[in-house]
C-alpha atoms as one frame of an Amber mdcrd trajectory, in Angstrom:
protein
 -39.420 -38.995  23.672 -35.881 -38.226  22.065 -37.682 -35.623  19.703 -38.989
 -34.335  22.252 -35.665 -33.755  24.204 -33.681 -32.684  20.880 -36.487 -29.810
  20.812 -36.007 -28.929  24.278 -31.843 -28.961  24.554 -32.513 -26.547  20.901
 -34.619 -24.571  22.199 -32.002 -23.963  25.327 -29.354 -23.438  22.511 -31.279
 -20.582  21.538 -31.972 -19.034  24.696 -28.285 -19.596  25.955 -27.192 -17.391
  22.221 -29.405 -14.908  22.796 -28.626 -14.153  26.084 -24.534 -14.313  25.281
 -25.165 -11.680  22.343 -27.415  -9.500  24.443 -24.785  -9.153  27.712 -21.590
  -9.178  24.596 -23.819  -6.151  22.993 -24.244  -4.598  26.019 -20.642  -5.323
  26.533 -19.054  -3.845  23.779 -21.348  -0.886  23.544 -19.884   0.681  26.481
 -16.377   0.314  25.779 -16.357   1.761  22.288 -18.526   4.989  23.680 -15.579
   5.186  25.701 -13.226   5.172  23.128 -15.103   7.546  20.841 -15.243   9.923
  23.665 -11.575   8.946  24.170 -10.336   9.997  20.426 -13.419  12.181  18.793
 -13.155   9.425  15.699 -16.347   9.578  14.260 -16.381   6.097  12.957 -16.142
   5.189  16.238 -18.745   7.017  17.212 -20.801   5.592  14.033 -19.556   1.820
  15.871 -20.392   2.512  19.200 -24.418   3.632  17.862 -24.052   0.437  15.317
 -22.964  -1.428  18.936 -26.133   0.085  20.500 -28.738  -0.634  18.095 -27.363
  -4.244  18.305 -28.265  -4.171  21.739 -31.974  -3.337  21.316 -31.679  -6.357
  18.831 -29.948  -8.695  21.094 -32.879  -7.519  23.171 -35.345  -8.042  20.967
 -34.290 -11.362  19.391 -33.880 -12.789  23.172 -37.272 -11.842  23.505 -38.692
 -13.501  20.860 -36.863 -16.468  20.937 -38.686 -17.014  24.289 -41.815 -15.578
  23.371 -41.891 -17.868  20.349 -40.773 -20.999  21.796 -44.289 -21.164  23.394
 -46.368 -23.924  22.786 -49.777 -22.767  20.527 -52.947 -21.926  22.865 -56.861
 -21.464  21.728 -55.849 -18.164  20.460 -53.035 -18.695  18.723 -53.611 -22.672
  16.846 -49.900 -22.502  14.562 -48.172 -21.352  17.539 -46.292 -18.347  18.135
 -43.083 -18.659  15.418 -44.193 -15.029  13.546 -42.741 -13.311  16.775 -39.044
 -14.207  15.470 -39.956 -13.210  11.999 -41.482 -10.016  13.168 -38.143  -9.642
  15.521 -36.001 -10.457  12.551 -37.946  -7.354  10.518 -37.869  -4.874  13.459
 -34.429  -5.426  13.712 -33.595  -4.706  10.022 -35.797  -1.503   9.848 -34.113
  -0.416  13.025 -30.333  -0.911  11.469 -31.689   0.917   8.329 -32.715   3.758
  10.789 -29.350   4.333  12.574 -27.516   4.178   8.788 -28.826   7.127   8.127
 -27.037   8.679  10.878 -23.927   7.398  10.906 -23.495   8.834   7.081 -24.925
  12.512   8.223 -22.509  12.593  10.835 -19.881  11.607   8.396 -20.759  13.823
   6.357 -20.506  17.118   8.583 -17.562  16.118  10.268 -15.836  15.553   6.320
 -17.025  19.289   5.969 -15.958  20.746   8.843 -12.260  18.527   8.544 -12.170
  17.608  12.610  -9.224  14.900  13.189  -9.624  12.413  15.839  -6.880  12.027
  18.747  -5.605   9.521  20.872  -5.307   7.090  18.227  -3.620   3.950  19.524
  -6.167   3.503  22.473  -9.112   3.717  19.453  -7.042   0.714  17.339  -6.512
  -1.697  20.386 -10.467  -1.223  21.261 -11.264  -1.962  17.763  -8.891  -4.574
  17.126 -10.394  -6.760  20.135 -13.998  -6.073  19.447 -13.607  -7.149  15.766
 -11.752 -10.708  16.652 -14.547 -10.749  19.753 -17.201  -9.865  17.308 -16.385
 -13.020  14.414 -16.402 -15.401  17.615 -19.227 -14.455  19.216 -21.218 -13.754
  15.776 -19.953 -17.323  14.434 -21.471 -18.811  17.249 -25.061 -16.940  17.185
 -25.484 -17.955  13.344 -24.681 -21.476  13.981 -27.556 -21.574  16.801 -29.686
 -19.912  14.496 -29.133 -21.858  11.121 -29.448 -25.356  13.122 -32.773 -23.903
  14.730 -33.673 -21.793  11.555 -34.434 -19.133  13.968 -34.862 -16.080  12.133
 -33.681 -13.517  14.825 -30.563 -15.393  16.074 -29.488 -16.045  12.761 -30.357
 -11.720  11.861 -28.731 -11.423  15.035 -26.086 -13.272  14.268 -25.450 -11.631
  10.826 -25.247  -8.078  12.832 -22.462  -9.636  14.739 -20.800 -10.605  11.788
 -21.411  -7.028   9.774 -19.818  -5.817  13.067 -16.429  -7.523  12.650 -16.067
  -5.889   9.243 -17.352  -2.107   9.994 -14.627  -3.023  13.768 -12.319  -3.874
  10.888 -13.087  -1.312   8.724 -12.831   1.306  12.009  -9.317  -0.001  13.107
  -8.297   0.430   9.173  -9.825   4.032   9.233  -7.879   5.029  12.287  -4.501
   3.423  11.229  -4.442   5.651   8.209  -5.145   8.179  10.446  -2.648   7.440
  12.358   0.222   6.607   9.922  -0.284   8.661   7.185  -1.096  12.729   6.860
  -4.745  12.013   5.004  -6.481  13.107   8.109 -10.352  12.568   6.268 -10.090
   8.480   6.456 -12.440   8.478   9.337 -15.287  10.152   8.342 -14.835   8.671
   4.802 -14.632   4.928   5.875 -17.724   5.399   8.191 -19.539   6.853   4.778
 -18.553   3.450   3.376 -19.459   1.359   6.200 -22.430   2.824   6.799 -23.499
   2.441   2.656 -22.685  -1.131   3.197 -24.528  -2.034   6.473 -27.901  -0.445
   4.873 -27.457  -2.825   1.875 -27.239  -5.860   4.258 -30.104  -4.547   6.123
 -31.856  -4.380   3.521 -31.623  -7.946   2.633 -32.139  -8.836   5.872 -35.565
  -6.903   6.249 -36.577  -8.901   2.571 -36.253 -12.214   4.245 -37.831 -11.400
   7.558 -41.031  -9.749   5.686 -41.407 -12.962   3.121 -41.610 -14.704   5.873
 -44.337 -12.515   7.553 -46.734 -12.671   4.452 -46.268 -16.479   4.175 -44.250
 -17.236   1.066 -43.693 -20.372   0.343 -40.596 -22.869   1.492 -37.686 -22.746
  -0.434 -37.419 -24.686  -3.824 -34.872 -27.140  -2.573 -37.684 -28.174   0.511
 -40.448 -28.192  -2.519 -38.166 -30.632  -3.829 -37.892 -32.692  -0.860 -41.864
 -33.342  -0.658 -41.923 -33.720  -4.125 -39.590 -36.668  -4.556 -41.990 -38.199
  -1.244 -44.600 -37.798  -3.277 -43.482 -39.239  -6.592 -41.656 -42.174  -4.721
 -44.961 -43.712  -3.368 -46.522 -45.764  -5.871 -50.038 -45.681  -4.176 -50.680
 -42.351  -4.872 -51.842 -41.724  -8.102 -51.630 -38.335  -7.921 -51.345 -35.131
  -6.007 -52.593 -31.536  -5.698 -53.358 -28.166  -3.802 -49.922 -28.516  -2.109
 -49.355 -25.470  -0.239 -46.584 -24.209   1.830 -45.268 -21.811   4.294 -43.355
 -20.426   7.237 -44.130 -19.464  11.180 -40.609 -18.875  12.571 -38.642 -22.327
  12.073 -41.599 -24.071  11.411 -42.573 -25.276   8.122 -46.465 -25.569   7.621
 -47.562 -27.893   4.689 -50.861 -29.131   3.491 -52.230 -30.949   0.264 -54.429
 -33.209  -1.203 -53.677 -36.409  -2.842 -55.343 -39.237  -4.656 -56.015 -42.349
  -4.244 -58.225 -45.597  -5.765 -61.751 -44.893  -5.501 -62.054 -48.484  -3.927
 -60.136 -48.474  -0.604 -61.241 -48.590   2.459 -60.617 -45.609   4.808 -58.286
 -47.163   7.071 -56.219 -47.487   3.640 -57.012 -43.920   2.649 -56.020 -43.141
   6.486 -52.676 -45.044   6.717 -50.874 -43.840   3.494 -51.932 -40.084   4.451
 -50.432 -40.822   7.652 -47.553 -42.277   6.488 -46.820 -39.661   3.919 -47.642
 -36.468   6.735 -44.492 -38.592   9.199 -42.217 -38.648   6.407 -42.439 -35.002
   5.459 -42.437 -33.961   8.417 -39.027 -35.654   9.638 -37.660 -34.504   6.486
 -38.435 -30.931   7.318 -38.345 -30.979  10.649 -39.990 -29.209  12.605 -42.797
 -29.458  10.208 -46.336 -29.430  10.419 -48.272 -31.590   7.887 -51.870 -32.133
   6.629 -52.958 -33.943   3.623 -56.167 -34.739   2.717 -57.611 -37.742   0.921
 -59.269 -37.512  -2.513 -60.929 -40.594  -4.061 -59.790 -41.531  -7.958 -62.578
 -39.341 -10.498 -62.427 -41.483 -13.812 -64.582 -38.513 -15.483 -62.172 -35.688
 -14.041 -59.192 -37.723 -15.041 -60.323 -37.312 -18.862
């Protein structure tokens, strides 16, 4: 029963951060159009369509958080944890997308040497939204690491990349500001907008591992492993195969035991091994199958 409710008050966790970044997104989207309209920065501009793509993630990732929280049906037998991954993938490929034009905006405005105005209202704006932004992203990443939610903890990430390119903005506009080298802005969006494609990028890689099943991390190999090895009843072990569906880990293999026990034996060390695997990894979904001892294979 107290599984049971940890799942459930987790899975609430995860709603309750998705639906704070989406309305925060939303949020902060508006305000720094308003500002870029306000001064003509362009980095601001870049921020305020960075702002908005993270609100078709928010969107997305509360989506699937819901979407894969549901319990598996006759179609779907391992659940429904690929939506996050797939989420987590879309949302890369989507910040990829709005890199490309952030720099060509950069670009022509460097050319054509426009200066932005109405500079103090842009660097309060950007000053809050980049302290609001490592709060709020801080807290979405924690959800999502604890869950191992794939998009709240991409999610999460984009808040964080937000705090630097908010930084990065209210540095860009200060030198704008202060000093007389007027190109800052469009050069510091250039910048930011290299560096956000290289974390998407990263961010895409993880998501799509997980889509084509690779296996669990080394460190969780490890951890079934030393089960393994620790039992002296099994006499050895094979076929173990492993993978991901959202924050679930999916693990199956075959052991051996003496070709003289009884079933129920056989039965109750499988079962015994599959519980403590799977409150190791938990959540965790494990299946091991029962080979009898082969003196003439074992040569």
């Amino acid at each position: 029963m107290s599984e049971a409710v940890n799942r459930s008050q987790m899975e609430l966790l995860k709603r309750r951060a998705a639906t704070l970044s989406l309305a925060y997104n939303a949020f902060q989207t508006l305000v720094k159009l308003g500002a870029a309209v306000l001064t003509g920065s362009v980095s601001l501009l870049s921020e305020a369509i960075h702002s908005g793509t993270d609100v078709i993630a928010s969107f997305i990732a509360y989506l699937s958080v819901r979407a894969a929280s549901a319990p598996p049906d006759d179609e779907h037998p391992y659940g429904h944890g690929k939506i996050e991954s797939l989420a987590g993938f879309s949302e890369s490929i989507l910040l990829m997308f709005i890199v490309v034009y952030i720099a060509i905006e950069a670009v022509q405005r460097l050319i054509a040497g426009s200066a932005a105005h109405n500079l103090q209202v842009g660097m309060w704006i950007m000053l809050g939204a980049s302290l609001s932004n490592l709060v709020v992203g801080v807290y979405v990443r924690r959800i999502g690491r604890h869950s191992a939610s794939i998009a709240l903890l991409s999610n999460g990430n984009h808040l964080l990349v937000d705090f630097w390119t908010s930084a990065g903005v209210l540095l860009a506009l200060a030198i704008t500001y202060f000093t007389p080298w007027k190109h800052a802005d469009p050069v510091v969006a250039i910048i930011l907008a290299t560096w956000i494609g290289w974390n998407s990028w990263h961010m895409s890689v993880e998501a799509f591992h997980q889509l084509i099943d690779r296996q669990i991390s080394e460190s969780e190999l490890a951890e079934i492993h030393h089960i393994l090895r620790s039992e002296p009843k099994v006499l050895s072990y094979h076929k173990l195969r492993t993978r991901h569906s959202g924050n679930v880990h999916y693990i199956d293999l075959h052991v051996v035991v003496p070709n003289d026990w009884s079933v129920v034996q056989a039965h109750e060390l499988a079962d015994s091994l599959e519980k403590q695997i799977a409150a190791k990894l938990d959540p965790a979904q494990v299946v091991i199958h029962v080979d009898p001892f082969d003196e003439q294979k074992a040569r």
